[in-house]
FIPADREN-610435 format. One record per residue: residue in one letter; y, z negated, x of N, C-alpha, C in turn. Coordinates in steps of 0.001 Angstrom, whole numbers, plus 500000, padded with zeros to 6 digits. Example, Ala and Ser with C-alpha at 12.3 -4.5 7.8 and 13.67 -1.06 7.14 Angstrom:
<sites>
a494310492200513190495500492200512300496700492200513200/s497750492920512850498940492860513670500030492130512900/
</sites>
This chain:
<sites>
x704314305989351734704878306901352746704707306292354128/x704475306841355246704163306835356204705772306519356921/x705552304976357711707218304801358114706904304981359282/x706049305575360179706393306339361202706634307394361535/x707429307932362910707837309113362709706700310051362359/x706972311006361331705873311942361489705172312949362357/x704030313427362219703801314334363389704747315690363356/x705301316089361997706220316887361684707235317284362872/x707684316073362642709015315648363492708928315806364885/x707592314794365318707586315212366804707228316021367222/x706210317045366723706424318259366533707271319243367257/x708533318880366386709848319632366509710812318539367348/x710440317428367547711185316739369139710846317446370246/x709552317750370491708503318146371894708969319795371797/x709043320306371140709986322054370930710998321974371511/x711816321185370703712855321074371430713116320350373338/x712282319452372776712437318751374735711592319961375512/x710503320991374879710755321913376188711282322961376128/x712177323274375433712857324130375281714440323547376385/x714388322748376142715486321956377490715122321896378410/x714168321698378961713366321766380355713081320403380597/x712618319680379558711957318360380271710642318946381051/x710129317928381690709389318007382569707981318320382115/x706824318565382601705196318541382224704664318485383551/x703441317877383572703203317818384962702505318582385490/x702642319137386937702365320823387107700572320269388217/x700668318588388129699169318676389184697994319436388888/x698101319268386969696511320019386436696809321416386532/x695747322518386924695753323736386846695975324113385397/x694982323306384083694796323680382807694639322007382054/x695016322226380409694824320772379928694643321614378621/x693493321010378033693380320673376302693502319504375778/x694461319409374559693964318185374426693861317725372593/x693434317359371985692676316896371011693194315920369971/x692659315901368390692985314505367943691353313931367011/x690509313394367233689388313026366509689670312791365199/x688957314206364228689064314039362829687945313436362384/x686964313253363065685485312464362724684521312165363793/x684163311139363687683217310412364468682093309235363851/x681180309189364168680123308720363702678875308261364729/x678025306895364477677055306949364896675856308263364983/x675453309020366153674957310144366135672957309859365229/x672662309902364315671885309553363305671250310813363227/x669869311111363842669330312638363606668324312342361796/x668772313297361237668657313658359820667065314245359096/x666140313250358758664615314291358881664491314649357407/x665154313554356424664881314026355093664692315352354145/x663806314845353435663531316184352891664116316777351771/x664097315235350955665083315873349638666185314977348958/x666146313651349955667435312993349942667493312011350557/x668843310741351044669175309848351795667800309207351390/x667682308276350708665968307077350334665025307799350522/x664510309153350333663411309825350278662894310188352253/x661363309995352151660898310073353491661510311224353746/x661113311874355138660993312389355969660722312119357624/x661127313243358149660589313224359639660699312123360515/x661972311651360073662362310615360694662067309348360229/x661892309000358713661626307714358396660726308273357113/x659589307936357642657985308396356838658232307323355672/x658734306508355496658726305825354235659579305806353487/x660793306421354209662283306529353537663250305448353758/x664088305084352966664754303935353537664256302577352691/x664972301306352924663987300049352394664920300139351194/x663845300248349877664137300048348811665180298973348161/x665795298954346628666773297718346427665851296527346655/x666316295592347049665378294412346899665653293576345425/x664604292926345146664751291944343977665413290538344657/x666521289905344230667188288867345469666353287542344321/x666022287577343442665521286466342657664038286003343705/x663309287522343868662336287019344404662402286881346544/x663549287106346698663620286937348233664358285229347922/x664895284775347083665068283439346954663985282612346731/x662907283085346100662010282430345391661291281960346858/x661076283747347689660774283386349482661008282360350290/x662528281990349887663090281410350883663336279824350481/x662348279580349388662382278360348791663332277084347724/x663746277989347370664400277890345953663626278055344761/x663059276905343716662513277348342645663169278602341640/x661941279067340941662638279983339761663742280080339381/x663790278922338796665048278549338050666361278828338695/x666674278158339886667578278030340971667923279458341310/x666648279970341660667039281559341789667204282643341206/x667131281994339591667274283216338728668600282646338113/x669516281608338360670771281209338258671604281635339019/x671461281809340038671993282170341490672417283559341481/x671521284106340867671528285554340420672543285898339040/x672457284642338365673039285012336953674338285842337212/x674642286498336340675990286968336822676762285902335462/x676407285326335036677282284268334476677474282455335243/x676717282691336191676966281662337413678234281660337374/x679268280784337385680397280740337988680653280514339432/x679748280192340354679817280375341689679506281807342174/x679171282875341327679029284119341889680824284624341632/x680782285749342303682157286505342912682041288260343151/x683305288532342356683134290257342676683598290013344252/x684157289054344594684982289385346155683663289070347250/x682769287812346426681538287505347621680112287692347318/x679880287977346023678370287891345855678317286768345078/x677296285975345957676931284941345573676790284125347342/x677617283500347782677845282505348945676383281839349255/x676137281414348400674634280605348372673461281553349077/x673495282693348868672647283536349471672293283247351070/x673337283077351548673493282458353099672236281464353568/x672333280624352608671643279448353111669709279999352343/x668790280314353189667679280640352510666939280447354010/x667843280054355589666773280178356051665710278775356581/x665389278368357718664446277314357358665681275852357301/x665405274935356244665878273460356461667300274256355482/x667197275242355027668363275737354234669657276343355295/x669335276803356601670434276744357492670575278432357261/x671881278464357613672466280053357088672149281008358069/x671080282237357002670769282921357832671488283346358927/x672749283884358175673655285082359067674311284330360422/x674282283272360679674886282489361685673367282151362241/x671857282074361656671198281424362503669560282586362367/x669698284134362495669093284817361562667739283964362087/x667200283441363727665921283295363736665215282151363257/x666217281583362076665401280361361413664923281122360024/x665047282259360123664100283242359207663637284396359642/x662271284256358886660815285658359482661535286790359588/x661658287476360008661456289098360305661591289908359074/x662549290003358024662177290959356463661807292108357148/x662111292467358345661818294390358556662353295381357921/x662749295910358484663077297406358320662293298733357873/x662483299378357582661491300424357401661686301305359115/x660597301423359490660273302356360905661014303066360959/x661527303506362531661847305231362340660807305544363423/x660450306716363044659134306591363779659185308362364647/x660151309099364134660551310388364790660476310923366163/x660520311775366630660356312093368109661731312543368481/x662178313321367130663810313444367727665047313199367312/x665670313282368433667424311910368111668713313300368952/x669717313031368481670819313146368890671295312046370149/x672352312590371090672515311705372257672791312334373602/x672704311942374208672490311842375810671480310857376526/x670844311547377628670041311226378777670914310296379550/x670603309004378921671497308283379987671064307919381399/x669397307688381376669710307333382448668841308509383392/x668998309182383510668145310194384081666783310640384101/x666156310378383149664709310100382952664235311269381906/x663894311787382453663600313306381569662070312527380600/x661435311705381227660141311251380242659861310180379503/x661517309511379194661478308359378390662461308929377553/x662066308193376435663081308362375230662901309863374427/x663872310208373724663883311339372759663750312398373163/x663610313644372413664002314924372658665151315666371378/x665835315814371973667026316246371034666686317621370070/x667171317807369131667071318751368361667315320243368871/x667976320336369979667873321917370699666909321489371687/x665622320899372124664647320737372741664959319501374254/x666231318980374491666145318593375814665548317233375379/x664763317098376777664153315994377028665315314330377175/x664936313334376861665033311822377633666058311906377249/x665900311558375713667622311036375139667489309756374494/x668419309226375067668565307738374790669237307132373849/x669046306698372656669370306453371758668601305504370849/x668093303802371225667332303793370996668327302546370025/x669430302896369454670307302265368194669752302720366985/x669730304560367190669020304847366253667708304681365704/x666820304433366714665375303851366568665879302351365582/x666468301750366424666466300162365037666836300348364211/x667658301109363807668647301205362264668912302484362053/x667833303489362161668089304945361756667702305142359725/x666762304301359732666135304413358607666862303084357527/x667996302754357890668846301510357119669504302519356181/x669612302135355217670099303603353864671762303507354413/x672261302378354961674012302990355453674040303548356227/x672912303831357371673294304931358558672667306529358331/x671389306323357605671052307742357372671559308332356619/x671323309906356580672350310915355872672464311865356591/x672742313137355957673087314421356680674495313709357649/x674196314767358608676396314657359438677387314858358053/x678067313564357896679536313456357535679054312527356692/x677330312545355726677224312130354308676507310442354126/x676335310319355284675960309100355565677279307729354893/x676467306839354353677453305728353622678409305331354320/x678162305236355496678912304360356626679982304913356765/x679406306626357310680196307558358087680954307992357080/x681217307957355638682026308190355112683073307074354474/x682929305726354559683459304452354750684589304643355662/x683939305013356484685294304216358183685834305762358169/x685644307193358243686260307835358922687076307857357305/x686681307789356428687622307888355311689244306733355799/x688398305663356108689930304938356592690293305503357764/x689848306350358860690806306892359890691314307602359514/x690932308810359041692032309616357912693184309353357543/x692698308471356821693830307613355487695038306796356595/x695023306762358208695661306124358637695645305125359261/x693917304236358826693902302918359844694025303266361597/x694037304147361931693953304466363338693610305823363802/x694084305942364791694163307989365453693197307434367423/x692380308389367486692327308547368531692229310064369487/x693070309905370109693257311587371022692668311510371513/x692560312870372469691604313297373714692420313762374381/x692705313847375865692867314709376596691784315261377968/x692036316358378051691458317083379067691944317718380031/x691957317898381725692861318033382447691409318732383596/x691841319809383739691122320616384935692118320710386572/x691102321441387458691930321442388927691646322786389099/x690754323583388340690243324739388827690695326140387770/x690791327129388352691244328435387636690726328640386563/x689021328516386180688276328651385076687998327343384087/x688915326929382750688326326142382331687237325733382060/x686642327226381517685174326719381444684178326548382463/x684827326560383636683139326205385005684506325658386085/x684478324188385868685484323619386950685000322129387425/x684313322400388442683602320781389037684847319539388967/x685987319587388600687141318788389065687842318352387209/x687352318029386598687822317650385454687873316348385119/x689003316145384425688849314387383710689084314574382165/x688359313788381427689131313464380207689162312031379920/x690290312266378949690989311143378419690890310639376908/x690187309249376470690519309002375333691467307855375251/x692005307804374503693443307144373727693803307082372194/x694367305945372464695193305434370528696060306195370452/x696577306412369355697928306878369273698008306181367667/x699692306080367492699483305196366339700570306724365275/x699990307760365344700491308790364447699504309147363369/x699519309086362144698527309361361110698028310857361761/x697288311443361324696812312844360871697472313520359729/x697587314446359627697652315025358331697121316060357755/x696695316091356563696163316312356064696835317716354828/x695882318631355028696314320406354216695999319965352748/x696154321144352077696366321059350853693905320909350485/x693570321246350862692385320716350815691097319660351161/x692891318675351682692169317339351767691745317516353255/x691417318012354363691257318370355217692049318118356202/x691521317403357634692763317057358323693245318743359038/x694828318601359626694804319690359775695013319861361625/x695477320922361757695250321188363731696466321230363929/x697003321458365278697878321518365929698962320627365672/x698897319689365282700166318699364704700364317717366215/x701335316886366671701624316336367834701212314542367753/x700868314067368723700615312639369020700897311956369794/x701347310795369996701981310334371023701320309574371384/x700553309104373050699908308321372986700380306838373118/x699209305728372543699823304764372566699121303859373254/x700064303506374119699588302592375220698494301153374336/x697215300864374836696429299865374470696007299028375307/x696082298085375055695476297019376277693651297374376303/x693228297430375088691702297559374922691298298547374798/x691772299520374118691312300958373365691752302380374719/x690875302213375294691277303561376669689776303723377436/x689460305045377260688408305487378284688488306509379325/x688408306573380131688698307812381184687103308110382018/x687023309600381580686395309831381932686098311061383411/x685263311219384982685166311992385334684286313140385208/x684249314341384817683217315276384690683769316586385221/x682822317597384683683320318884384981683062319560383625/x683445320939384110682585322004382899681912323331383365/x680738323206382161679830324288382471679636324857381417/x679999326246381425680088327297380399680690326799379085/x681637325950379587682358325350378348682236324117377923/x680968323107378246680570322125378326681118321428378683/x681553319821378326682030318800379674680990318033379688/x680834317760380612679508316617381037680231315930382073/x679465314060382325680256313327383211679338313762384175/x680130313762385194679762313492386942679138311861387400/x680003310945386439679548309587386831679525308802385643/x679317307880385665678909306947384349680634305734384456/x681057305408383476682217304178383300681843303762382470/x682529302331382826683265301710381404683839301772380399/x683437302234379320684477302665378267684308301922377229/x685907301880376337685999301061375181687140301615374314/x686322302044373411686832303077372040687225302039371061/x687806302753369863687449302278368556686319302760367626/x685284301471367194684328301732366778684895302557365390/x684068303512365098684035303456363505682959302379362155/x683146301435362464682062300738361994683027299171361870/x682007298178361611682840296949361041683424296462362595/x682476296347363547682486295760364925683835296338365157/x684345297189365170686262297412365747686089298393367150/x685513297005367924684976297398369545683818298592369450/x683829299433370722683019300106370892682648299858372501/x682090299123372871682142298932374284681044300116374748/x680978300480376158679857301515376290679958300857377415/x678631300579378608678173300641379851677671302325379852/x677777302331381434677331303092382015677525304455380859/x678746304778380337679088305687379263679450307083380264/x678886307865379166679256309347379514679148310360378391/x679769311789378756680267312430377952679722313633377933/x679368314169376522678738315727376488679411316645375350/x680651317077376211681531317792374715681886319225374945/x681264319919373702681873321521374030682712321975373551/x683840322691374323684703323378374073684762324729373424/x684654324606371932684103325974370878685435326961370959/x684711328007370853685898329558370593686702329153369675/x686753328079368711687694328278367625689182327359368168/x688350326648369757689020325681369956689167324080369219/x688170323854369057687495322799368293686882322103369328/x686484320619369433685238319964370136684306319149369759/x683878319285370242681974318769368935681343318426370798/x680999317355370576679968316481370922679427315035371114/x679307314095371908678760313077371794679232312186373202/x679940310592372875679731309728373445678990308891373714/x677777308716374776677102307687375015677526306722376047/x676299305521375470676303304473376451675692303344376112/x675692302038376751674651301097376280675632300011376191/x676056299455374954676734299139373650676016297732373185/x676746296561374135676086295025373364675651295375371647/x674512294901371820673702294690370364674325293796369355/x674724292586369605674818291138368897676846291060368300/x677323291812369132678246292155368051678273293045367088/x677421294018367025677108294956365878676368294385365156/x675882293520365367674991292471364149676145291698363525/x677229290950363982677970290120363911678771290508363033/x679227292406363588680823292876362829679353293135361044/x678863292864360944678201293130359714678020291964358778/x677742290606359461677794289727359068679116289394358362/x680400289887359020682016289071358946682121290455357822/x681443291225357286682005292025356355681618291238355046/x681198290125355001680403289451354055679100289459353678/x678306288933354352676819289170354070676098288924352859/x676811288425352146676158288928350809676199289805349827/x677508290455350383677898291929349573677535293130350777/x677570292878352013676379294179352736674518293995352301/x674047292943352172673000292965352009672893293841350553/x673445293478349830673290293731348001673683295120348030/x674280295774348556675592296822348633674146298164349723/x674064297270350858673243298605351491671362297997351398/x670678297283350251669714296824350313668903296492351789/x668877295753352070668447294833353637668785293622353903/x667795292705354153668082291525354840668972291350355856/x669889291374356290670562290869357270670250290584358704/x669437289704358781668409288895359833667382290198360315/x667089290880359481666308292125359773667365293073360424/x668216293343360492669118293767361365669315293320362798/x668981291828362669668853291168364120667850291801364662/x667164291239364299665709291550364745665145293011365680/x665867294154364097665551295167365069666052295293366092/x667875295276366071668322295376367317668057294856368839/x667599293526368288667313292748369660665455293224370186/x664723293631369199663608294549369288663712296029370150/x664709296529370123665094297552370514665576298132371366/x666673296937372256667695296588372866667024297041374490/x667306298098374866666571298524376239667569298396377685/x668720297605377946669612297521378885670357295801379143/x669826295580380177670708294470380860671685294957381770/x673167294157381908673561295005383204673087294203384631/x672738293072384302671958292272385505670444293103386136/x669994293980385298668660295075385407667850294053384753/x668246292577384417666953292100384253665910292983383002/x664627292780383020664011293312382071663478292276380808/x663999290957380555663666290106379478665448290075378867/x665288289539378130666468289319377282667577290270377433/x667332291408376513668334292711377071669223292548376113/x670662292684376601672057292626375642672631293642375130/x672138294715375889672566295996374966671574297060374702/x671964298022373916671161298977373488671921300328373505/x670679301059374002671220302492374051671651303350372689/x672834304253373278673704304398371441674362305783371875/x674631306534370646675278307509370984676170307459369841/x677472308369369980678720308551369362679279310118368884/x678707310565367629678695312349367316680451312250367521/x680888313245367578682189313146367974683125314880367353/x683858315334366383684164316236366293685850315765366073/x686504316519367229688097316964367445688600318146366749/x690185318287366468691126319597366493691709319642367052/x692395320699367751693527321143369044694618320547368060/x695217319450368964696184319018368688697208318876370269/x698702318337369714699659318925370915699487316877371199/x699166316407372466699418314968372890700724315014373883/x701049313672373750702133313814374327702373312139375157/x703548312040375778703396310536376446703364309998375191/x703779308388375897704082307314375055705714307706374040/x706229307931374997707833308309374807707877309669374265/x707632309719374099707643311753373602707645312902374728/x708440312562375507709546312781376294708429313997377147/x707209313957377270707006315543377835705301315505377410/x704765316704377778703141316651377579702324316223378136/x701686315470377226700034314525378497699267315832379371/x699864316282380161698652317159380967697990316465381922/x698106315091382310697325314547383351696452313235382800/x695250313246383137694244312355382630694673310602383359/x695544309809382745696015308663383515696186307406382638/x695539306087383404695882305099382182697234304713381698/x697336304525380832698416303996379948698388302197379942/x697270301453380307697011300259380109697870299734380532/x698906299941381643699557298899381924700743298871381093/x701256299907380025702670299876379736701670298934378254/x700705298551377783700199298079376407700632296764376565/x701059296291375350701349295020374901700304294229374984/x700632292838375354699630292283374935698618291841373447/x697174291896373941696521292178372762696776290614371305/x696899290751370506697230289661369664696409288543369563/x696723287346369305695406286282369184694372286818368470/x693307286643368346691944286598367338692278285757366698/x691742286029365425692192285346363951690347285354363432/x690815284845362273689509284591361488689262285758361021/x687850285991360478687631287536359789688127287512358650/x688194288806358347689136289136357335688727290275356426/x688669290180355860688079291024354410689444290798352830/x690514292101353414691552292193352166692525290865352558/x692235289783351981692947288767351680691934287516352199/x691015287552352320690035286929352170689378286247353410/x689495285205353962689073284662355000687827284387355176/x686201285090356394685157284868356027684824284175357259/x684095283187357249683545282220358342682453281869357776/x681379282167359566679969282305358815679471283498358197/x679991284486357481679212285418356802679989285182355540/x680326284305355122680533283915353497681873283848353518/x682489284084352442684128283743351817684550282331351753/x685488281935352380685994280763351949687073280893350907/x686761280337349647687724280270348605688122278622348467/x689294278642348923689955276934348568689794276502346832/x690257277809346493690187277177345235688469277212344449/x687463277197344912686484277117344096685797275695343845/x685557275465342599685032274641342253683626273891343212/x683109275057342943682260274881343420681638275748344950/x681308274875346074681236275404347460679923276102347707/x679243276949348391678048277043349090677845276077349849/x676256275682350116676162275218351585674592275109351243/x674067274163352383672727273379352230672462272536351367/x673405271421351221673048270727350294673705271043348954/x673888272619348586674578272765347464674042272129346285/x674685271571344947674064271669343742673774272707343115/x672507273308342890672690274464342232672409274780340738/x671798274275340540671780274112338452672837273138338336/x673357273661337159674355272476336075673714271862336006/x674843270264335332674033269601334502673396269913333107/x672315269112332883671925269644331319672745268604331142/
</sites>
């Protein structure tokens, strides 16, 4: 059971407080505002007759299971060693880690996932497509994609490195990933609202708009068909990290930014963070009162390599077939944004964020009246907690690998790896 108040409840607090005449604030002409039932890396879909199978987008499909006996055998481990390693009667293998040892394959035995460029390039399978989901970030109508309703110079070139990785591709919703993490937002690990706040008579065509994203720490809930449901209330919750504000307008229902910010979401993915440079917003406001569209921006590379590594790299490699290190690779292959402009060693990469909301009622921190004005909350947020070690359940991972105190036997470089005879 859910020991916070429910949305039920506040609900019927916020009825009641305006039914008393608490206050709302009268600066915005108009406000919508929102609760994100799904979000996802925006992943354009070419397949023809399933997730592994080619299509438009990835002519070869995705990279097959690998044989790990013979990527050990690669990485210089005799037969033997690597067809032990593999045993599932190894007692150093683990339903919680794999097999730890996997780590160490790259040159001098040093662990890939902490050092991927002391190993070759495994590669990815191409995406080799012309069109992506996204936004035109940087104004360039003749670089980059063309989106699936025809517009030119969409930037998205996350999906170029890892479109064709079997956890990101997939129809919208069916993708491995995308049904991983939003399954835990659902379920409660975290809520994020929207608000929207106009100056002008016509919501839909008003040069003077802001929106607002925000935490709120109120579950969703969910109808009798499993389905989150609409109109339920949220309170927002002040974050030291998790707040984006955005300026735009709207056109024929559209919001689009006016200017580019700083923004920092919650990822749906292992990374947590969603940092965006130069981020902006393309969201439409549907007749049903629904919103469907997309957050971009250019999104450091090397922690999205990282939050993949700390999920345990030997149960993502085994789990979504891919080298690890080949994940580096592409990204930093790919990676088209410095914020210094330099043009060598670029730290981030262009990314987009599919984004679908329900009209939901937001409210302050306090209950106490309705968010109609687009404003930070950052200063009333607690401070953010120390960083701790990664964490997987119970399970402390440093490096990529599980540390188990109690195992007999450790990973490393100089592991023993056959028994004695």
């Amino acid at each position: 059971m859910n020991k916070r108040p429910s949305s039920i409840k506040l609900a019927t607090l916020l009825g009641a407080a305006l039914v008393a005449g608490l206050s709302t604030s009268a600066q915005a002409q108009w406000h919508r505002s929102y609760v994100i039932e799904w979000n996802e890396p925006a992943m354009y879909f070419g397949g023809e007759n399933s997730i592994e199978g080619p299509g438009t987008d990835c002519p070869q499909g995705v990279n097959p299971e690998l044989d790990w006996v013979e990527v050990l055998v690669r990485a210089g481990y005799t037969r033997e060693e690597a067809e032990w390693l593999r045993n599932p009667a190894n007692p150093t293998r683990s339903p919680v880690h794999g097999q730890n040892q996997m780590a160490f394959r790259g040159k001098d035995r040093a662990n890939i996932y902490t050092n991927p460029t002391s190993y070759p390039d495994p590669g990815l399978y191409p995406m080799t497509g012309s069109i992506a989901e996204g936004l035109n970030l940087d104004g360039n109508d003749d670089t980059g994609f063309v989106s699936p309703t025809g517009e030119p110079g969409i930037d998205n070139t996350f999906y170029q490195a890892l479109g064709c990785w079997k956890t990101y591709r997939g129809p919208e919703r069916l993708s491995s990933g995308a049904l991983q993490f939003n399954d835990g937002m659902r379920n409660g690990s975290w809520t994020m609202v929207i608000v929207v706040a106009g100056e002008g008579d016509d919501p839909a065509n008003d040069n003077n708009v802001s929106v607002g994203f925000y935490m709120s720490e109120d579950n969703m809930v969910k109808g009798g068909d499993g389905e989150i449901s609409a109109d339920y209330t949220f309170r927002i919750q002040p974050h030291a990290k998790y707040e984006a504000l955005f300026p735009a307008r709207t056109v024929d229902g559209v919001i689009e930014s006016t200017q580019p910010v700083h923004a920092m979401l919650r990822d749906p993915g292992y990374t947590r963070d969603l940092e965006l440079l130069q981020a902006q917003i393309r969201l439409e406001m549907r007749d049903d009162g629904t919103l469907r569209g997309y957050v971009g921006g250019y999104r450091p590379w090397l922690p999205v390599y990282e939050g993949w590594v700390n999920a345990r790299g030997p149960v993502i490699e085994s789990l979504t077939w891919v080298e690890l290190p080949a994940v580096y690779y592409a990204l930093e292959r790919h990676a088209d944004f410095h914020p210094a402009g330099r043009n060598e060693g670029k730290t981030h990469i262009s990314y987009a964020l599919r984004v679908d909301a329900l009209p939901a009622f937001v409210v302050t921190p306090d209950a106490s009246e309705v968010a109609t004005e687009v404003v930070s909350w950052q200063h009333q947020a607690p401070p953010l907690p120390t960083a701790g070690p990664a964490m997987i359940g119970r399970s402390r991972i440093i490096d990529g690998i599980v540390i188990d105190p109690n195992a007999e036997h450790q990973a490393g470089p100089d592991a023993v790896i056959l028994p004695p005879q």
